[in-house]
N, C-alpha and C positions, 0 to 999 in steps of 0.2 A: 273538845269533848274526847276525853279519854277511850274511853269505853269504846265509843263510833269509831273512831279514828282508828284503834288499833282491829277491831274486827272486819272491816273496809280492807286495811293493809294485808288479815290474812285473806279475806279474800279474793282477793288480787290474786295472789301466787295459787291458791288450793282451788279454788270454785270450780266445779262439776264443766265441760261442755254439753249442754242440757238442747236440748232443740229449741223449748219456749223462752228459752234464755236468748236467743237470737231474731228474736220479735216482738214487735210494740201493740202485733194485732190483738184488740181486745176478746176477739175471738177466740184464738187458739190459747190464750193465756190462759181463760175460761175454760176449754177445756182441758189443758191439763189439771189446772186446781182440784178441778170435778173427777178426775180420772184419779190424783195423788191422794184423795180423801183418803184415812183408815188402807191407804198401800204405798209399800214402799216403789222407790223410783226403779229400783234395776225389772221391778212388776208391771208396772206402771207406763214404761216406755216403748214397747209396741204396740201396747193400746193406744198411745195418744198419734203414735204414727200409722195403725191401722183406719183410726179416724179422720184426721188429716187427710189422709188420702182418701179414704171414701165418701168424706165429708168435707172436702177443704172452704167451704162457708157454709155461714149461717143458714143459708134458704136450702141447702143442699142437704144438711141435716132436717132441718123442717119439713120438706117434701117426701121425708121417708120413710119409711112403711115401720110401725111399732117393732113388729116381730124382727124388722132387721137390724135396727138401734140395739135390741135386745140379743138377737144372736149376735154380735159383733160384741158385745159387754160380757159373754157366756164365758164364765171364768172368774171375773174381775170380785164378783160378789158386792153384797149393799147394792140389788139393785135397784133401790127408790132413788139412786144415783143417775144412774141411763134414765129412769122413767120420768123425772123433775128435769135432765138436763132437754129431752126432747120434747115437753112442752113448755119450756123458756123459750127454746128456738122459735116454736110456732109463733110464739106470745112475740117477737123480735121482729121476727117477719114480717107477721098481722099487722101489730100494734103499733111499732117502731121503724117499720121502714126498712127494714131488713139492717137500723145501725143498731148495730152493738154496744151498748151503753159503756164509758170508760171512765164514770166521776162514781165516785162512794155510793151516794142519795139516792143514785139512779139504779145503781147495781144492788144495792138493796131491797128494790121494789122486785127483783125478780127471782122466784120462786125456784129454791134447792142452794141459793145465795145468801149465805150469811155476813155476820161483820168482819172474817176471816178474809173470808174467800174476795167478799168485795172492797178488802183495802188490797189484799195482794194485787185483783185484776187493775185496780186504780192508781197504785203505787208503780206496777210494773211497767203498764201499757200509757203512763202519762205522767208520771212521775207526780204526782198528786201526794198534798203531804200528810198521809195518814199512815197508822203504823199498824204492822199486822202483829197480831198475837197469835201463834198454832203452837202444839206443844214444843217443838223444839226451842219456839222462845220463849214460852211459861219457866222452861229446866234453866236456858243458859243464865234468863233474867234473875228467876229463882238463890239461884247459887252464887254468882258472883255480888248481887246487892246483900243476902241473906236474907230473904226474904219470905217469912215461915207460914206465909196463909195458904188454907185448902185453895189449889188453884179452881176446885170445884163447885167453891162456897160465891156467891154472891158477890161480897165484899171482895173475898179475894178476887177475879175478874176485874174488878173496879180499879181496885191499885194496879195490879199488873196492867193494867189496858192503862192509867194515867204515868206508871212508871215507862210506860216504854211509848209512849209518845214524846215524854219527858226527852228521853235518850236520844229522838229523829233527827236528824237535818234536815231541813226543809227543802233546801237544795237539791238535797241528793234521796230521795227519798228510794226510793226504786234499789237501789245497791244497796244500803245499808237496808232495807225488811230482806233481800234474796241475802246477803250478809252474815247475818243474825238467824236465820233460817239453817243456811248452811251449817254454820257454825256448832249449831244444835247436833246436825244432823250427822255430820264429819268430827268434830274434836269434843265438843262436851256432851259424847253422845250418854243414856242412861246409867248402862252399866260398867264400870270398871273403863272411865275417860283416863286418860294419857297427860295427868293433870301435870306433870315434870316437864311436858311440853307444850303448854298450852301460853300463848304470850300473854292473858289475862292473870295468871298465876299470881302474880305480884302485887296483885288489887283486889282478887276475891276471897270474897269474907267466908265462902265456906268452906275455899281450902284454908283459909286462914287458919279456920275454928273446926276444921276436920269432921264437915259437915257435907260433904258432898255425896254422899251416901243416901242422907236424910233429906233432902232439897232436890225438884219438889215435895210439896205437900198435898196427897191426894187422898182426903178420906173415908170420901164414898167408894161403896164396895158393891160389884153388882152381883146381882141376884141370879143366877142360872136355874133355867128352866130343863128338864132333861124329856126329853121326845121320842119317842119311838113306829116309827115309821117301815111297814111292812108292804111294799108294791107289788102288786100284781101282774106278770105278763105270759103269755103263751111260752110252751118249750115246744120249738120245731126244730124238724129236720131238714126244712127246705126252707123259702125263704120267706122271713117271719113277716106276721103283720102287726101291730102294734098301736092300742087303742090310751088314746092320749088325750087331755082337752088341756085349755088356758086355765093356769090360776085366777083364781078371785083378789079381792082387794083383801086387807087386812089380817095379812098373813102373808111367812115369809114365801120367798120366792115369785110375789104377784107377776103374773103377766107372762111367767115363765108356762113351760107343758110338762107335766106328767103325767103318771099311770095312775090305776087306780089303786086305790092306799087304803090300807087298815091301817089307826093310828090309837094309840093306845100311853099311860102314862106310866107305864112298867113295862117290861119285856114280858113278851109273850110265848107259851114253849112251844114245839113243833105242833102239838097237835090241836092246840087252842086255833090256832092260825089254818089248821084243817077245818075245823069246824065252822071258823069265820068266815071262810072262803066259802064252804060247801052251801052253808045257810044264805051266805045273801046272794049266790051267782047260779047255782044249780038249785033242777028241780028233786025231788025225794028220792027218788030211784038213783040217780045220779051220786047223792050224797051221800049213800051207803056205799058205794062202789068206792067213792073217794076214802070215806073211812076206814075202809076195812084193805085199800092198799096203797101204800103209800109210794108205789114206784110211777105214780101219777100226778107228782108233784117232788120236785125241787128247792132246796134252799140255799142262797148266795151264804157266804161267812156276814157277820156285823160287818156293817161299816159305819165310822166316826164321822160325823162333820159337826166344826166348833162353828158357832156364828156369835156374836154380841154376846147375845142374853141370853143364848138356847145351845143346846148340845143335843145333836140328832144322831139318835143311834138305827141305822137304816141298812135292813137287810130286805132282797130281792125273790119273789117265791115264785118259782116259775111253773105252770101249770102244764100238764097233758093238752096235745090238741084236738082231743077227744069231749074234753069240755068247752072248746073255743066258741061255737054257736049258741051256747047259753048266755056262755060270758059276754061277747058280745051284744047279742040283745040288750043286755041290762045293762052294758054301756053307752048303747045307743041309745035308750030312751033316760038316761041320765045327762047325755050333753058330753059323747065323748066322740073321739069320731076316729075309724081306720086309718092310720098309716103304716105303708112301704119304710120300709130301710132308707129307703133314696132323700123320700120324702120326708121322715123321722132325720136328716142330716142337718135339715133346714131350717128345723124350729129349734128357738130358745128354750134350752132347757139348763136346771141347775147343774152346776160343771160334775158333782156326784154320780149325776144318773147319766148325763155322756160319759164319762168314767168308765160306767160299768158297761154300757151296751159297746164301747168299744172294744175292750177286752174281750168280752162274753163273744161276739158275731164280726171278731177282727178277720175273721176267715172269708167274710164276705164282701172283703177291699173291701168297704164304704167307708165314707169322713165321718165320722159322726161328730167329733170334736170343732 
């Protein structure tokens, strides 16, 4: 087997020294997979060592508190990642005896686990002979066979997933998916690959047919939603308090904490965002004082955050603490609840809005990040 044989050979000499690369635990294999989703590795690798350690099994992750699964993920983003990976764990523990399942069938049945993720955990941790497909093997398979189907489409999925079981050794299953993976990820990466050096050169059809450019084929195009996002918090001189609650389900950032937020499908100008403010948190008297001067409110610059599907444009409006006991009330009987600095250090929150309260109250040493 051509193809095998020579991609095995480069990774012999080039392969990464990776840490899950030096374990058969089905465990920690799992969780890097879960951590490398949608991030790259140089990203990717003190989170899987920060877990490791905080978590070095399965019952150790299970036994532990959501909000600190989630502060410990603060950063990493996608995070229905941390929140599927820490009820598998439970489900592991509960259900399974605290073993970690390492055959395909099995790893399949468990939740934020796909047919990816559970041939890598199965290929790597038992050498089981199934073959993974993630994008870096859609591109190398793509190119060197010629292979022009939307890797997006159905069908296309089909072939690529029967072509490159096709390519396995059954033998050696485990090195050639980590192989082919590499491969991807190191020499025949997207853009402008190093194809003069690549030892496949001499068999692939799309350098062949000077197609490497065009391969893969991907041609679904997503949709971006654009969001604008306006939060709410006190401007003091001393040392702030900060009224915060959990997100809900079904929307981004669940499980994470923020402020409270006007949100709106267009940018808002200063003074719209006055009146927004004045009408839902003060009372009459109040709202006049706020409109008629505005050195009683603050506004941060835009700030960008791309996600998937959504682009959030999220500026910060910092209020007078002249208004703080109204605004409070109406966060309290909304489900929000006070916090300290100290204690704002400790919840999961989108790495955005740590971002900014670090910057913003860096003067008060506290960790926020």
């Amino acid at each position: 087997m051509h193809f095998s044989n020579t991609i095995l050979h480069w990774f012999k000499k080039n392969k990464r020294n990776l840490p899950w690369r030096n374990t058969t635990d089905p465990y920690k294999i799992w969780l890097s997979e879960i951590i490398l989703q949608q991030t790259r590795v140089a990203q990717g690798l003190p989170y899987y060592e920060k877990f490791v350690h905080n978590y070095p099994d399965i019952k150790a992750l299970a036994n532990a508190a959501d909000d600190d699964v989630l502060r410990d993920w603060q950063g990493l983003g996608y995070y229905s990642r941390a929140r599927n990976m820490h009820t598998t764990a439970k489900f592991v523990v509960e259900q399974l005896n605290g073993q970690f399942p390492d055959k395909y069938i099995e790893l399949l049945k468990l939740k934020g686990i796909g047919s990816y993720t559970a041939a890598a955990i199965a290929s790597f941790s038992s050498n089981e002979a199934v073959a993974v497909l993630d994008g870096n093997v859609f591109r190398v398979l793509a190119r060197y066979f010629g292979l022009a189907l939307d890797i997006l489409s159905n069908e296309g999925k089909k072939q690529f997933q029967e072509l490159a079981n096709s390519q396995l050794p059954h033998d050696n299953a485990a090195d050639h998916n980590q192989a082919i993976m590499e491969f991807g990820a190191l020499q025949c990466v997207p853009k402008n690959p190093n194809c003069l050096a690549c030892p496949l050169k001499e068999t692939c059809i799309a350098f062949d047919q000077k197609q490497v450019d065009s391969l893969p084929v991907k041609l679904k195009k997503l949709t971006v939603k654009h969001r604008y996002l306006y939060y709410f918090l006190p401007m003091y001189n001393s040392s702030p308090i900060l009224m915060m609650r959990k997100r809900g389900s079904g929307d981004v950032w669940e499980g994470l904490y923020d402020m409270p937020c006007v949100e709106s499908e267009k940018p808002l100008i200063e003074g719209a965002l006055v009146s927004e403010f004045s009408e839902r948190f003060l009372n009459p008297n109040h709202q006049k004082v706020l409109e008629f001067d505005n050195c009683f409110i603050q506004y941060s610059p835009e700030l960008k955050h791309l996600l998937t599907h959504q682009k959030l444009y999220i500026r910060f409006i910092n209020i007078s603490e002249l208004f703080f006991p109204e605004f409070k009330d109406w966060c309290l009987k909304n489900g929000y609840l006070a916090y300290r600095f100290e204690e704002v250090s400790n919840l999961p929150k989108p790495i955005i809005i740590a971002n900014y309260l670090a910057s913003k109250y860096s003067t008060n040493s506290l960790s926020i990040i």
